[in-house]
C-alpha positions as CSV (number, residue, x, y, z in Angstrom):
1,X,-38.2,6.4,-11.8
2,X,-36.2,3.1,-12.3
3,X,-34.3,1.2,-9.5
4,X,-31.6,-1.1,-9.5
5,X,-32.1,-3.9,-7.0
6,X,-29.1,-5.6,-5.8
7,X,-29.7,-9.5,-4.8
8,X,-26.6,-10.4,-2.9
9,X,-28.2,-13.1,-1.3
10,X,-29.0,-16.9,-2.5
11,X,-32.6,-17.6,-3.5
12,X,-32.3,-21.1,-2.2
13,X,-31.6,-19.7,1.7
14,X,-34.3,-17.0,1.8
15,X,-37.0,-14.9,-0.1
16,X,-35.5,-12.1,-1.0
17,X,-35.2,-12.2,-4.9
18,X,-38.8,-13.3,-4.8
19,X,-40.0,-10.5,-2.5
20,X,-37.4,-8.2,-5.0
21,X,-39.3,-9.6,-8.4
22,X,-42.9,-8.5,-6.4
23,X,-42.0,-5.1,-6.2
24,X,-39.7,-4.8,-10.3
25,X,-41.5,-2.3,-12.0
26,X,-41.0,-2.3,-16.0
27,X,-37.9,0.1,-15.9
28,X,-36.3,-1.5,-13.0
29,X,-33.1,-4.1,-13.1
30,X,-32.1,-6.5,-11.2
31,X,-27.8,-7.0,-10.0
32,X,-27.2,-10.8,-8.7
33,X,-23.7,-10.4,-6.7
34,X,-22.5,-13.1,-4.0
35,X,-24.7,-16.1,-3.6
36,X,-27.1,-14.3,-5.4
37,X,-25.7,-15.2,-8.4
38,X,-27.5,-18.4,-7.8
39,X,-30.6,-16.6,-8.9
40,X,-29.3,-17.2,-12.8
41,X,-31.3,-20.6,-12.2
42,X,-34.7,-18.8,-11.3
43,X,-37.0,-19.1,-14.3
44,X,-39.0,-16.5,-12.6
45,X,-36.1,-13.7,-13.8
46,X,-36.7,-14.8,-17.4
47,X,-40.3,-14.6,-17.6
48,X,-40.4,-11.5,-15.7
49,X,-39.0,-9.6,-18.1
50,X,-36.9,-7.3,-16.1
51,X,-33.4,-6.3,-17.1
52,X,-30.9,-9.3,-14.6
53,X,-27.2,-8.3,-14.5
54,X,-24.6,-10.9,-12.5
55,X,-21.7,-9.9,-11.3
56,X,-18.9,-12.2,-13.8
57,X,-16.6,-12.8,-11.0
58,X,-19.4,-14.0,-9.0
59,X,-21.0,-16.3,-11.8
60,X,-17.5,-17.3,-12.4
61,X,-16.9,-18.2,-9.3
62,X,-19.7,-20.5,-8.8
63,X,-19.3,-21.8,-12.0
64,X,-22.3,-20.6,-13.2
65,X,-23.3,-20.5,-17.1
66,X,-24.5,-17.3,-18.1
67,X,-27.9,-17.3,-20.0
68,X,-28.8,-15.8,-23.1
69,X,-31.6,-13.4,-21.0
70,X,-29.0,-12.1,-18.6
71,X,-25.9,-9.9,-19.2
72,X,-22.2,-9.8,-16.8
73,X,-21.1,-7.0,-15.4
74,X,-17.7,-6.3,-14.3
75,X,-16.9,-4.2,-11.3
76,X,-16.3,-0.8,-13.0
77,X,-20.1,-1.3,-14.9
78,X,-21.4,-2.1,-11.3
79,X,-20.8,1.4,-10.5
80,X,-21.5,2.6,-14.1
81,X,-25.2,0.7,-13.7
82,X,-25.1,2.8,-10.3
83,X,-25.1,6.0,-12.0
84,X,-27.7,4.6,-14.6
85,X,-30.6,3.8,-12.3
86,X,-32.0,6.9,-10.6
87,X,-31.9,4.7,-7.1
88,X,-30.5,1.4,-5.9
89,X,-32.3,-0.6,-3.5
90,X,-30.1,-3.4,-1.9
91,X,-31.2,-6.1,-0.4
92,X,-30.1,-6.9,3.1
């Protein structure tokens, strides 16, 4: 069963993404939204080989680059990556 695990939070405030990347299994993605776009500068997402989405107005926001391991999401494939994923765990 894959899950999509929304990060909404900054991985410089709390541990949240890390506790997230504990629990990815190999069919699992991870969404970074808000301040969790931050999470674009954890190495730990690109060695972990899980599937990261950002939310682009987010990254844009922050001015964040987006890297070659990642992909952007608009809101409309937010909702479509919703439907994909058999659950979503979001974490408050």
């Amino acid at each position: 069963m894959s899950t999509l695990h929304v990060v909404s939070h900054s991985p410089f405030t709390d541990s949240r993404l890390a506790s997230c990347l504990r629990v990815c299994g190999a069919e699992d993605a991870i969404l970074l939204c808000g301040d969790g776009a931050y999470g674009l500068h954890n190495a730990a997402l690109q060695t972990r080989g899980v599937k990261v989405f950002v939310l682009a107005e987010d990254m844009q926001a922050r001015n964040l680059p987006l890297p070659d391991w990642a992909d952007s999401v608009d809101y409309p494939g937010f909702v479509q990556l919703s439907i994909d994923y058999s659950k979503v765990n979001t974490w408050l």
